[in-house]
Backbone as CSV, one residue per row, in Angstrom:
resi,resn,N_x,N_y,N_z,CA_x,CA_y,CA_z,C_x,C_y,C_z
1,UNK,80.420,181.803,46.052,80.407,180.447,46.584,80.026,180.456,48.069
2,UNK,80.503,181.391,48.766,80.299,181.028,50.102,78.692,181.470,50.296
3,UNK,78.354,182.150,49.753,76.740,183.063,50.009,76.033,181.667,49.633
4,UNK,75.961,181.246,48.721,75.952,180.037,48.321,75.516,178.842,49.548
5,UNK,76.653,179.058,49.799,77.224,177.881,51.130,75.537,178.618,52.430
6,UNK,76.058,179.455,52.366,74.998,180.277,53.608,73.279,180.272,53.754
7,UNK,72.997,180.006,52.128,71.879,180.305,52.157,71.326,178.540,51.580
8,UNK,72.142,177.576,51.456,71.927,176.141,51.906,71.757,176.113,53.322
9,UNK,72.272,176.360,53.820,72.137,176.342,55.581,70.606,176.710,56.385
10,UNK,69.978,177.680,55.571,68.943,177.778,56.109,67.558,177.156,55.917
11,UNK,67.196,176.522,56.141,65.992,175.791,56.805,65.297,176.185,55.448
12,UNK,64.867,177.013,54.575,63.500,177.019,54.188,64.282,176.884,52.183
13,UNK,65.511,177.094,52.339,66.506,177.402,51.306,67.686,176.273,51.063
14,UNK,67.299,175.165,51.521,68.312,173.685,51.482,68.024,173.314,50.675
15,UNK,68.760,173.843,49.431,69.107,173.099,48.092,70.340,173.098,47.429
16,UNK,71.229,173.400,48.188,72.539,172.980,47.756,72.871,171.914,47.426
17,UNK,72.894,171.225,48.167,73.103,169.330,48.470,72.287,169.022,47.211
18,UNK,71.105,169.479,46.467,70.032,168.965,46.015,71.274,168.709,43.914
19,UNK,72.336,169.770,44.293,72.794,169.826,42.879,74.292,168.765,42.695
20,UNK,74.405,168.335,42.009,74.835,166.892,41.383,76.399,166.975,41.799
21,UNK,76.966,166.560,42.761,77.899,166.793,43.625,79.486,167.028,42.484
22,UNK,79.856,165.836,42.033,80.975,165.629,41.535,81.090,166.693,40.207
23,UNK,80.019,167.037,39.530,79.978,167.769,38.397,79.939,169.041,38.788
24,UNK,78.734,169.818,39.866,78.824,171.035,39.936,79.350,171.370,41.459
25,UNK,79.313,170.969,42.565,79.723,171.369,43.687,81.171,171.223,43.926
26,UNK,81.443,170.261,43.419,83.231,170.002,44.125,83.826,170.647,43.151
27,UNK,83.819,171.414,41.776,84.421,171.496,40.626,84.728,173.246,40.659
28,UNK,83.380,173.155,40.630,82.815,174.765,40.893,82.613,175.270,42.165
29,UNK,82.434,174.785,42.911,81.922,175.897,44.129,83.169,175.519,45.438
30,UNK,83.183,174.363,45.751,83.721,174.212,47.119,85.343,174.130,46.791
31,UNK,85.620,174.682,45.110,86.822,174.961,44.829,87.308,176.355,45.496
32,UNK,86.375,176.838,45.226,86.960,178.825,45.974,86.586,178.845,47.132
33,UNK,86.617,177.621,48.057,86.493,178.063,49.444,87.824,177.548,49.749
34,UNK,88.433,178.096,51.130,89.440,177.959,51.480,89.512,176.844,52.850
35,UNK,90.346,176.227,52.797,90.588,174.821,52.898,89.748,174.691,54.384
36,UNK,90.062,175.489,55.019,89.602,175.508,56.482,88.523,175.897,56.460
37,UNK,87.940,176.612,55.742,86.245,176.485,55.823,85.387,175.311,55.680
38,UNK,86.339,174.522,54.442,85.705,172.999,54.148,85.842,172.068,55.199
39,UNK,86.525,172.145,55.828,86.838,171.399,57.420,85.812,171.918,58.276
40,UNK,85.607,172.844,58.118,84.515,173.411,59.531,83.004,172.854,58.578
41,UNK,82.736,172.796,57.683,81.776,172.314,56.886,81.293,170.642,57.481
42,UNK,82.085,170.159,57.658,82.125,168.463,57.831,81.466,168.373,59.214
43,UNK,81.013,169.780,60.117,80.543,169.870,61.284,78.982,169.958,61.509
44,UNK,78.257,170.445,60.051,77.240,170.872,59.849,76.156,169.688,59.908
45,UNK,76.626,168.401,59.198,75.651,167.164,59.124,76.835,166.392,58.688
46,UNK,75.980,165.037,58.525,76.180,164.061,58.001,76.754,164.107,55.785
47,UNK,75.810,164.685,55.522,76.109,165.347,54.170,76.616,166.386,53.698
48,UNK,76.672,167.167,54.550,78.595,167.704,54.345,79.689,166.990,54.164
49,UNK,79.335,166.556,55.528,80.462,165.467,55.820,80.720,164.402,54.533
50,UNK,80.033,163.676,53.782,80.080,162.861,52.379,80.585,163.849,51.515
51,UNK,79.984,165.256,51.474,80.456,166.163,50.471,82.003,166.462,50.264
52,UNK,81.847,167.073,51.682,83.787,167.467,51.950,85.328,166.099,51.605
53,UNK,84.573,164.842,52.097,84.997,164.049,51.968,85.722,163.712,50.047
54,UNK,83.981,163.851,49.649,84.284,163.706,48.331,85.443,164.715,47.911
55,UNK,84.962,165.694,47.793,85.853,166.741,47.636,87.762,166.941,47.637
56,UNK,87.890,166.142,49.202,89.115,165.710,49.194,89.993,164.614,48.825
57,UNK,89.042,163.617,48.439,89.442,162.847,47.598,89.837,163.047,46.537
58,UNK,89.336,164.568,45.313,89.416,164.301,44.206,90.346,165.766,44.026
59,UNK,90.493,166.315,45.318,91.425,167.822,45.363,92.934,167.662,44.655
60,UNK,93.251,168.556,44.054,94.437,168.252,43.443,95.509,169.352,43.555
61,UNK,95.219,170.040,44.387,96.582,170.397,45.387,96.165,170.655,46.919
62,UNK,97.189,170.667,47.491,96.908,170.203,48.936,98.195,171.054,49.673
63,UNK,97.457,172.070,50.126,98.533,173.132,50.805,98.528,173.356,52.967
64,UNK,99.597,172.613,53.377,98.693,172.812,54.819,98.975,174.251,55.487
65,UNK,99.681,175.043,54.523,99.260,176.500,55.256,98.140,177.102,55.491
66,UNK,97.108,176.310,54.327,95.913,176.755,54.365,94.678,176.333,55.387
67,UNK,95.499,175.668,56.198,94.741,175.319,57.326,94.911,175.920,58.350
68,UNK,96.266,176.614,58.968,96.421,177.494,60.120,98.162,177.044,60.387
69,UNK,97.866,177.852,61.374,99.595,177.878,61.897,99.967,176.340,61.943
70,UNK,99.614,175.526,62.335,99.849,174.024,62.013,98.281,173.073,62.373
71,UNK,99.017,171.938,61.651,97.778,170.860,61.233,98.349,169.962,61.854
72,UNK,97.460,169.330,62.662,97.631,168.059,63.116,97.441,166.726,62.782
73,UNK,99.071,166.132,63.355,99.053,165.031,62.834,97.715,163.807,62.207
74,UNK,97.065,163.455,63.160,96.065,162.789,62.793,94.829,163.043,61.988
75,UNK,94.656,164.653,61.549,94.147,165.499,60.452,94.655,165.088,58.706
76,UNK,95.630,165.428,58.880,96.718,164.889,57.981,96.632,163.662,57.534
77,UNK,96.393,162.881,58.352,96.768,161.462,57.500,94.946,160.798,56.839
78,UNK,93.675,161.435,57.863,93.042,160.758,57.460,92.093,162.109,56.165
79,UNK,92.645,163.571,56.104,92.526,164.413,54.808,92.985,163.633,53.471
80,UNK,93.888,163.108,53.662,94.408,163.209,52.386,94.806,160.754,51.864
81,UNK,93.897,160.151,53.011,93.651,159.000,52.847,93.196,158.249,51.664
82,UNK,91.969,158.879,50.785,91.447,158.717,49.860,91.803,159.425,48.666
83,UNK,92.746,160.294,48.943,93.311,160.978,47.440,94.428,160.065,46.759
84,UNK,94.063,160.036,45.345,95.204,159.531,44.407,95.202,160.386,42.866
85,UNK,94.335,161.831,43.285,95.348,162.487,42.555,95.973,163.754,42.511
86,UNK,96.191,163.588,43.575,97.091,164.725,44.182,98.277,165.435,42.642
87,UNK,98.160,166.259,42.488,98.965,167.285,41.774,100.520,167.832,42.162
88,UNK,99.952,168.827,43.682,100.285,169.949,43.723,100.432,169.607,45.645
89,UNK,101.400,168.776,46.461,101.572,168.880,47.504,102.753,170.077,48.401
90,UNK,102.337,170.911,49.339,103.163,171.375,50.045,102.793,171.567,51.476
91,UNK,104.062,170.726,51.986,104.187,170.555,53.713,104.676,171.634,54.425
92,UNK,104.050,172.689,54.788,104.610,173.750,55.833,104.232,173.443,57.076
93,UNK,104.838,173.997,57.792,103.998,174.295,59.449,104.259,172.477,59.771
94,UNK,104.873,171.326,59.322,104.945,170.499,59.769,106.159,169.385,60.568
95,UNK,106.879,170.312,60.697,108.376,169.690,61.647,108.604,169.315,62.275
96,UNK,107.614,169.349,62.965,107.293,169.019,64.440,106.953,167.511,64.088
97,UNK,106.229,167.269,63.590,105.602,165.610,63.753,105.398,164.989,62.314
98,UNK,106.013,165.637,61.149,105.892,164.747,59.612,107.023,163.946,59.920
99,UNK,106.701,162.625,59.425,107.688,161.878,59.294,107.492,160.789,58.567
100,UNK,108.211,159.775,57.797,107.761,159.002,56.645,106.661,158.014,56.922
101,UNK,106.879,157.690,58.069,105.221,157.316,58.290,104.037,158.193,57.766
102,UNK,103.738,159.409,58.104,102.891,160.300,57.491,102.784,160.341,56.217
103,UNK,104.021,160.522,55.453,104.243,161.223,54.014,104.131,159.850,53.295
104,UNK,104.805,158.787,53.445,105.249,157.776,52.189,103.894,157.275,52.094
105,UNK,102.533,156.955,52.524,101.275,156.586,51.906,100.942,157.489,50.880
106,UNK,101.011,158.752,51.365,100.519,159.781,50.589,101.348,159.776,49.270
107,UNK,102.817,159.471,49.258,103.367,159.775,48.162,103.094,158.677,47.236
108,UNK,102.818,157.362,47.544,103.075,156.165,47.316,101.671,155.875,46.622
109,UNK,100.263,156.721,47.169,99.152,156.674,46.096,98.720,157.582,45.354
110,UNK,99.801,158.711,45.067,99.843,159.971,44.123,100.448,159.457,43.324
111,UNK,100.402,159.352,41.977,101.766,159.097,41.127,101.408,160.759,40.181
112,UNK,100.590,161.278,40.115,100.855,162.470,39.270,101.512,164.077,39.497
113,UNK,102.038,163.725,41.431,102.476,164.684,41.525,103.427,165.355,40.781
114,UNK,103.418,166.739,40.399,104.393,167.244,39.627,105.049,168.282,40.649
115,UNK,104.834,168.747,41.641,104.820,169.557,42.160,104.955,169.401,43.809
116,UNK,106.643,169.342,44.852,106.422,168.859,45.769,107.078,169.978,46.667
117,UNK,106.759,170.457,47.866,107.309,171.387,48.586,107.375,170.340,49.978
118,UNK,108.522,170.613,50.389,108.948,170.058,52.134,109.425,170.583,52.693
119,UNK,110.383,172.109,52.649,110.847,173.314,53.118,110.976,172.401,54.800
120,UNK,112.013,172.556,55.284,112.450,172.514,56.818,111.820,171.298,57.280
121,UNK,111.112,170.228,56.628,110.758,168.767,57.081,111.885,168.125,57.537
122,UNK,112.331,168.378,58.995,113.456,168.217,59.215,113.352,166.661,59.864
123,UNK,112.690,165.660,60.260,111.932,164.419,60.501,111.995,163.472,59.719
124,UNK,111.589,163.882,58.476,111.904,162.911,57.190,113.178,162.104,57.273
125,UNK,113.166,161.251,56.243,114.414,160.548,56.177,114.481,160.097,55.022
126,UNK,115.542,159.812,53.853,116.339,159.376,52.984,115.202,158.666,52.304
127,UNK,114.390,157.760,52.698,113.141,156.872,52.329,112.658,157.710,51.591
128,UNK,112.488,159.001,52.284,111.010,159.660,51.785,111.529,160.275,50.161
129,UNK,113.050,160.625,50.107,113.050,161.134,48.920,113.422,159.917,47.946
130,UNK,113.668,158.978,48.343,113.608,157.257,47.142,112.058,157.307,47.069
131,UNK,111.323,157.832,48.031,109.719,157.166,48.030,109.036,158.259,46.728
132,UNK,109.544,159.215,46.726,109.149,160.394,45.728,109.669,159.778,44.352
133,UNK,111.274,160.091,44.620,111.457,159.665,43.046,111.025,158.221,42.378
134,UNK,110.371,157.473,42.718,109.908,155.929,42.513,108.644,156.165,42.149
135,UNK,107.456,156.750,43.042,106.210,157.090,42.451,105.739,158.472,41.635
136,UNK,107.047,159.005,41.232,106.227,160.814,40.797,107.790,160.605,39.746
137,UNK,107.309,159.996,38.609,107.897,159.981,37.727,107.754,161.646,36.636
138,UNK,106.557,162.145,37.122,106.290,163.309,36.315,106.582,164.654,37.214
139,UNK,107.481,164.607,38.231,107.841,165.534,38.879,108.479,166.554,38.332
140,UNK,108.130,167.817,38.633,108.700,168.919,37.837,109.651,169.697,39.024
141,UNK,108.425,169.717,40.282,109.112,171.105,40.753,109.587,170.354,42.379
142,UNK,110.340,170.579,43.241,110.794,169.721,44.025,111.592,170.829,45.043
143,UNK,110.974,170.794,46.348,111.682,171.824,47.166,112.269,170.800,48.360
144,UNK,113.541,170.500,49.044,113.719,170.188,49.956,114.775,171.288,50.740
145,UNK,114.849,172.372,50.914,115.743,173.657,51.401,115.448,172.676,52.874
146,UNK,116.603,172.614,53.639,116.927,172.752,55.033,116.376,171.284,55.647
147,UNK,116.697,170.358,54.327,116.659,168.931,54.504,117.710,168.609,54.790
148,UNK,118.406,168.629,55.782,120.084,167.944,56.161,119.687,166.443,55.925
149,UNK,118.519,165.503,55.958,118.781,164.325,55.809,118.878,163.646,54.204
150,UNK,118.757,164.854,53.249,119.434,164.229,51.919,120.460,164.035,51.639
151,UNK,121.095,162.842,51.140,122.144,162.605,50.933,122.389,162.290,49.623
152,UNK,123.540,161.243,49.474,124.288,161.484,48.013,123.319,160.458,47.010
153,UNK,123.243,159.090,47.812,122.493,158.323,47.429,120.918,158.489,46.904
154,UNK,120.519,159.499,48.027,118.726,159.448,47.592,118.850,160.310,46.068
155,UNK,119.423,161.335,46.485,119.444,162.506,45.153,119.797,161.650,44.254
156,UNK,120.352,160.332,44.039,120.870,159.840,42.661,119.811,159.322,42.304
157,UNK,119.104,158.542,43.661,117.566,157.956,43.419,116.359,158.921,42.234
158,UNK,117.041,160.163,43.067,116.023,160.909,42.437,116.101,161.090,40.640
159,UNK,117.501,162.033,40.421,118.007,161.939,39.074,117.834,160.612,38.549
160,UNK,118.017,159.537,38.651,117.368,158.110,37.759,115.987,158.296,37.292
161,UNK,115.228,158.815,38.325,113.904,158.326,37.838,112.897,159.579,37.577
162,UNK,113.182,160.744,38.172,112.773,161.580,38.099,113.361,163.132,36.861
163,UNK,113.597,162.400,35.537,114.698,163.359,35.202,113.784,164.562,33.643
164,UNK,112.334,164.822,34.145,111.755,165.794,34.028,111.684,166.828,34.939
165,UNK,112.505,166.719,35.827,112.845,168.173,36.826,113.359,169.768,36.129
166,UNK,112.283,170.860,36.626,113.005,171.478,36.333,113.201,172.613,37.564
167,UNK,113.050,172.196,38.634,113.253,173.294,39.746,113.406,172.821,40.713
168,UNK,114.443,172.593,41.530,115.017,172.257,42.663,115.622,172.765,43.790
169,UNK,114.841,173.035,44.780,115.872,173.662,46.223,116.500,172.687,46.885
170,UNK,117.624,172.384,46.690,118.840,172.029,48.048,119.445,173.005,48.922
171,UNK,118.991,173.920,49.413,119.693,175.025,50.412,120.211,174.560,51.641
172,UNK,120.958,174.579,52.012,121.373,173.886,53.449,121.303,171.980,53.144
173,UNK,121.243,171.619,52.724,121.212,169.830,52.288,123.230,169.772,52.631
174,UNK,123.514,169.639,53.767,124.857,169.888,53.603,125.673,168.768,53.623
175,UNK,125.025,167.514,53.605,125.510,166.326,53.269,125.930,165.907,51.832
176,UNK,125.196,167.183,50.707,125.412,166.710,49.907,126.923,167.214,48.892
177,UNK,128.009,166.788,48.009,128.694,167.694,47.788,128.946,167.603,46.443
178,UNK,130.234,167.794,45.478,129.911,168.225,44.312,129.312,166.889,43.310
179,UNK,130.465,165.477,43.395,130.083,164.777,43.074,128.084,164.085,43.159
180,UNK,127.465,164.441,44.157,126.293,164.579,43.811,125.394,165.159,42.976
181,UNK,125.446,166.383,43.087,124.707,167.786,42.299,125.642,167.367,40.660
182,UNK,126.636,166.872,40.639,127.064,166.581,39.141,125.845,165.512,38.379
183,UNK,126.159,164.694,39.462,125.295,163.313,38.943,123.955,163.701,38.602
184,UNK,123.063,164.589,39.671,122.096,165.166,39.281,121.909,165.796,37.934
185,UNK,122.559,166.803,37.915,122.270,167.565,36.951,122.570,166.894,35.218
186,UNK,123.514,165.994,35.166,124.070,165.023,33.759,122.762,164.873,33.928
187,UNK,121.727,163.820,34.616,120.672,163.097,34.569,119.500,164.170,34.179
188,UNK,119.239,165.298,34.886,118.257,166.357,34.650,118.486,167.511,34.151
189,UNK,118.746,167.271,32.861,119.853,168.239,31.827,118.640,169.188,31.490
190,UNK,117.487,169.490,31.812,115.996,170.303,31.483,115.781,171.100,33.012
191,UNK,116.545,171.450,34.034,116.733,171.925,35.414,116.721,173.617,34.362
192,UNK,115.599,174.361,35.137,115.824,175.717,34.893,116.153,176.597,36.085
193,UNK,115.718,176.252,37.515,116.250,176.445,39.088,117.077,175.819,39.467
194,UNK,118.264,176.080,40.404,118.545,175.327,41.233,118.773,176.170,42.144
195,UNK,119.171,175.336,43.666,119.620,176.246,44.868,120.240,175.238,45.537
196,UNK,121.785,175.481,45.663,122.603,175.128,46.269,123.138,175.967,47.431
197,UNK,122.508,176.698,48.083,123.174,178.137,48.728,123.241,177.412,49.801
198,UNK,123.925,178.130,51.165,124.542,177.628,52.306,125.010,176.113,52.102
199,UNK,125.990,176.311,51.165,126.539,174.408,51.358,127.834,174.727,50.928
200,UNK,128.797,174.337,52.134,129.934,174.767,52.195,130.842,173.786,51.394
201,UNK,130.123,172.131,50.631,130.893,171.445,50.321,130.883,171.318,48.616
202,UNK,129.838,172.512,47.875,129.964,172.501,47.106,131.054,173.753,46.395
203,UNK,131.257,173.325,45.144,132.601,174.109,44.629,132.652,174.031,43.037
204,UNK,133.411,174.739,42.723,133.895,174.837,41.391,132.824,173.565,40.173
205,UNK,133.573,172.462,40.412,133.767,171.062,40.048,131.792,170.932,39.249
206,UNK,130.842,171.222,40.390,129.579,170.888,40.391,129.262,172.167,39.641
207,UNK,129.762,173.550,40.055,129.436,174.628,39.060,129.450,174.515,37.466
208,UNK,130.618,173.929,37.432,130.866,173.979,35.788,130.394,172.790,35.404
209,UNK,129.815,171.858,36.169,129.128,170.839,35.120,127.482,171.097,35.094
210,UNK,127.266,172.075,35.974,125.803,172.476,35.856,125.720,173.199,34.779
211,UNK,127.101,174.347,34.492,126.804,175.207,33.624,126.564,174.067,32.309
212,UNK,127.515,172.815,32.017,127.676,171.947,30.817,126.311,171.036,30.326
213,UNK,125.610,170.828,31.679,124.800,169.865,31.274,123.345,170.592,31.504
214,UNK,123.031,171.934,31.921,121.630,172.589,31.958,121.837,173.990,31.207
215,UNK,121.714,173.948,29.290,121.507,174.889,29.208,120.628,175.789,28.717
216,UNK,119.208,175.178,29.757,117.716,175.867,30.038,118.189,176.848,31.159
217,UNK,119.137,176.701,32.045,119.112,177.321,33.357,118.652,178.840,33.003
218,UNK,118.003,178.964,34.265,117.253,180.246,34.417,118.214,181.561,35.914
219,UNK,117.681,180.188,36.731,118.171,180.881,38.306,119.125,179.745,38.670
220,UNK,120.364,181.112,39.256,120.883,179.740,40.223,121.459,180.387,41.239
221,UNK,121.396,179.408,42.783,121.632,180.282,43.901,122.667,179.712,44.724
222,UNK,123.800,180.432,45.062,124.695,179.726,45.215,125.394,180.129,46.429
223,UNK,124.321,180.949,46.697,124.810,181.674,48.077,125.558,180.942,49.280
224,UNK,126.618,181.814,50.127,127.310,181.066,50.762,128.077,179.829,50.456
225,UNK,128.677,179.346,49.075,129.118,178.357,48.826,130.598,178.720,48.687
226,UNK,131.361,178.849,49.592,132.718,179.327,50.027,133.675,179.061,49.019
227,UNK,133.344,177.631,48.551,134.283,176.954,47.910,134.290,177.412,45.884
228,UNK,133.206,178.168,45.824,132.875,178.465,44.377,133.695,179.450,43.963
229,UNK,135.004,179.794,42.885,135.434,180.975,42.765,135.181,181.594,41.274
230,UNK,136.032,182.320,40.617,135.612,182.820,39.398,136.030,182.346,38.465
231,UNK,136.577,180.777,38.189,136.831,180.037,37.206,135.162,179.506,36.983
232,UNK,134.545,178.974,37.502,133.061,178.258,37.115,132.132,179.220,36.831
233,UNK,132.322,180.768,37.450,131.049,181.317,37.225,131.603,181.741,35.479
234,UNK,132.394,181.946,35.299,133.127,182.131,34.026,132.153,181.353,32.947
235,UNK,132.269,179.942,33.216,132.274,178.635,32.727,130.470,178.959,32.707
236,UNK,130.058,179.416,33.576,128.477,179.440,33.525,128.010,180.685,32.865
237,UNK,129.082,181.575,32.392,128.613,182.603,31.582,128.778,182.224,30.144
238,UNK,129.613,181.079,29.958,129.337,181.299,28.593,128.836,179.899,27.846
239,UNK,128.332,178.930,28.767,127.439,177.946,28.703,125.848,178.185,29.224
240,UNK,125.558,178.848,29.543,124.289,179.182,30.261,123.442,180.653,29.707
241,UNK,123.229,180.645,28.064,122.675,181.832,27.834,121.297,182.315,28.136
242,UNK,120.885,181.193,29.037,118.963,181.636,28.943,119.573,182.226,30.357
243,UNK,120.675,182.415,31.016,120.820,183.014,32.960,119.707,184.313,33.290
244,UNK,119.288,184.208,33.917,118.577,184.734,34.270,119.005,185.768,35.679
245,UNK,119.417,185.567,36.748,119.597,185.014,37.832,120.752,184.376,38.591
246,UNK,121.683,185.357,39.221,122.673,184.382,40.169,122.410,185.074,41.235
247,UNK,122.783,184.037,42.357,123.098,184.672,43.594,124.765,184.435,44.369
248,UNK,125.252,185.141,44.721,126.622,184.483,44.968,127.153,185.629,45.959
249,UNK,126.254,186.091,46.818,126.379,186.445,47.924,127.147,185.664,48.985
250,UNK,128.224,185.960,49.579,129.310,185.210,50.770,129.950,184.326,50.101
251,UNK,129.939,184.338,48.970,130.974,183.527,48.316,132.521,184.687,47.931
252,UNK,132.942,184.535,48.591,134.197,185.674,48.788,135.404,184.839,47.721
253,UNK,135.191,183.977,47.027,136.392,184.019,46.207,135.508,184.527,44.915
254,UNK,134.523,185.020,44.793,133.977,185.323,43.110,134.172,186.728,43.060
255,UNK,134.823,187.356,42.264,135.324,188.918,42.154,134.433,189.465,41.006
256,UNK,134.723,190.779,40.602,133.793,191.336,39.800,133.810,190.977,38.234
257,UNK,135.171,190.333,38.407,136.086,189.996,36.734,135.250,188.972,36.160
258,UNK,134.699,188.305,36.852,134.012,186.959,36.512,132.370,187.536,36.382
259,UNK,131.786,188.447,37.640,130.199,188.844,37.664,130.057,189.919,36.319
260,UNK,131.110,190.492,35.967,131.157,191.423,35.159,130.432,190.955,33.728
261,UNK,130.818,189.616,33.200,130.238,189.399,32.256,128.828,189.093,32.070
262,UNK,129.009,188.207,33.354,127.080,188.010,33.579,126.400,189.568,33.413
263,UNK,127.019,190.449,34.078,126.135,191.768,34.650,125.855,192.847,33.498
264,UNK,126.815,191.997,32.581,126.838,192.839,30.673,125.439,192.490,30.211
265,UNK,125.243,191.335,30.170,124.178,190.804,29.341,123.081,190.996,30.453
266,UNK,122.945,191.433,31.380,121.614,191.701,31.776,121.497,190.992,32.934
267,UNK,121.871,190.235,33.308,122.016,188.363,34.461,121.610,189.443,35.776
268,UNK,120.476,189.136,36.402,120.153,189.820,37.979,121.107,189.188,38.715
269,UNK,121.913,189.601,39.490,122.891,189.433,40.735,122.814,189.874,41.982
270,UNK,122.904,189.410,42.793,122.669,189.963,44.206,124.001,190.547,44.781
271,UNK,124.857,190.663,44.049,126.297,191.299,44.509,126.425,192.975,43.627
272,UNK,126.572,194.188,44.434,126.597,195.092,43.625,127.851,195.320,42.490
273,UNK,128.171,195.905,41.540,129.071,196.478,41.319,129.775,197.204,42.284
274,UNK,131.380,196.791,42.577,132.263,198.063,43.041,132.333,198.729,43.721
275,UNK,131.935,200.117,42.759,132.004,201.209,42.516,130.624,201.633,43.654
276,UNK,129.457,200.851,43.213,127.743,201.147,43.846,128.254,200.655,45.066
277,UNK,128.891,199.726,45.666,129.026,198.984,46.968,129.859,200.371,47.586
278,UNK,130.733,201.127,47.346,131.594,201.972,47.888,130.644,203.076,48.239
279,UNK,130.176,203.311,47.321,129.146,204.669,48.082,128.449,204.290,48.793
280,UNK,127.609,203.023,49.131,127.021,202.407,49.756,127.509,202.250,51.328
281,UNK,128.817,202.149,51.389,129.654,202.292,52.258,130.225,203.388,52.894
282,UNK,129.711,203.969,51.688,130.257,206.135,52.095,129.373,207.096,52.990
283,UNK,128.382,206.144,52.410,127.074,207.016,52.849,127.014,206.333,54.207
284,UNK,127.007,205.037,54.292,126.657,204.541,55.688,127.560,205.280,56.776
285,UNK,128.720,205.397,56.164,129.761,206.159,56.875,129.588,207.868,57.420
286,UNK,129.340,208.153,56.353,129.321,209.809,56.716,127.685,210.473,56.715
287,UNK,126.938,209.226,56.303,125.343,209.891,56.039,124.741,210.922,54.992
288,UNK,125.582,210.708,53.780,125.394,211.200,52.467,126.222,210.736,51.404
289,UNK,125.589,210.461,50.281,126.036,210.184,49.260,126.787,211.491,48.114
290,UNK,128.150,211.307,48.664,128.210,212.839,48.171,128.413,212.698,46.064
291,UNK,128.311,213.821,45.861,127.856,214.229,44.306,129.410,213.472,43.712
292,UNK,128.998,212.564,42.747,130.212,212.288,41.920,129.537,211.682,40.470
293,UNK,130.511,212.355,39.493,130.412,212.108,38.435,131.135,211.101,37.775
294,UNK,129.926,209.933,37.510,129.530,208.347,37.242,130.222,208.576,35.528
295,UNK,130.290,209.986,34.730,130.939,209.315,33.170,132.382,209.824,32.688
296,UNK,132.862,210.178,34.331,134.295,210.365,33.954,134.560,209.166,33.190
């Protein structure tokens, strides 16, 4: 594609442009270029410029890592002006200056997103996640990790309308607590992710109704959730047979009595056994793992 691109450029060999835009150029070719090349493209003429345009109108995922360490605001809003069918959106590199002014047009003339990443959009506000669950009824995958401005209310917004979810980051969302993530999960009983980790207000209560009402669950991360002990993970071992996946790292009331069963059937854990944590500790200590026999 790009050789392609190169040998349109030259003067005696300009027949790129000459092939039928919407069918073979935007589909096929100016698909495997990477996003920031198509931006520097729009510099070349006037018909680039129509090309690229087209192009982003009809792009159907839209990643701004792929533009550089960050994208600027006024880039942003007039890239993605003419798209309505956005797929596949994810906001990195944008904290600094996203805010529902930016996002709610964009969300508001996508309705097929299935697929939304906002990781650390710390700017946003409560709007933006009513503005999601209202137009992206076909939402699957949904990241807001280190959104402190979700609260109890939007997430219910969301579970009403959005309840083909099956992957969700709340990491740090610390407004939110069990009675929320309950309500959620009754509503999006097809959830195969979740991530509740660093949230000190969730507990027991929200554990065991996740285990009751999702049992697709795959992963679940629960890291740092102080309040979680070994009555729910119990409750999630023997409601939750597709587990895949726990994390329950700094959660200091979950003991081995409870990980033990998960760790029978196979369940990846981020907490060692015991026994592996002690040598782990032996060795750090003395700088060898000395010889012991594991089938006494």
């Amino acid at each position: 594609a790009r050789r392609c691109l190169m040998m349109s450029l030259a003067p005696s060999r300009g027949c790129l442009l000459d092939l039928p835009w919407e069918d073979i150029l935007v589909p096929h070719i100016l698909c495997h270029l990477p996003l920031r090349q198509l931006l520097s493209l729009q510099r070349v003429s006037k018909s680039f410029q129509s090309l690229i345009q087209l192009y982003l109108a009809n792009m159907r995922c839209f990643d701004s890592s792929q533009i550089g360490p960050a994208i600027p605001q006024a880039a942003f809003i007039n890239l993605l002006k003419d798209n309505e069918v956005l797929q596949q959106l994810a906001l990195q590199n944008c904290s600094d200056w996203l805010t529902d002014r930016e996002l709610l047009p964009v969300i508001g003339q996508n309705h097929h997103l299935h697929q939304i990443q906002l990781k650390g959009c710390a700017q946003l506000s409560r709007h933006a996640l009513v503005a999601i669950s209202l137009s992206c009824p076909n939402l699957r995958r949904l990241s807001l990790a280190h959104c402190e401005w979700v609260d109890s209310l939007s997430l219910r917004s969301l579970a009403d309308h959005c309840k083909a979810l099956e992957a969700v980051d709340l990491t740090a969302c610390r407004q939110l607590k069990d009675e929320a993530i309950c309500y959620l999960v009754q509503k999006c009983s097809m959830l195969k992710s979740l991530s509740l980790a660093v949230n000190a207000n969730v507990g027991d209560v929200a554990v065991e109704e996740i285990a009751k009402c999702c049992p697709e669950l795959e992963h679940l991360d629960l890291t740092g959730c102080l309040r979680v002990k070994n009555d729910s993970i119990r409750v999630l071992a023997e409601y939750c047979p597709k587990l895949r996946s726990l994390k329950v790292k700094h959660c200091h009331n979950v003991a081995e009595s409870s990980l033990s069963i998960l760790r029978s059937r196979g369940v990846e854990l981020d907490v060692e056994p015991p026994l592996q944590r002690a040598l782990v500790l032996l060795q750090d200590v003395v700088g060898f793992a000395p010889f012991i026999n594991l089938q006494i």
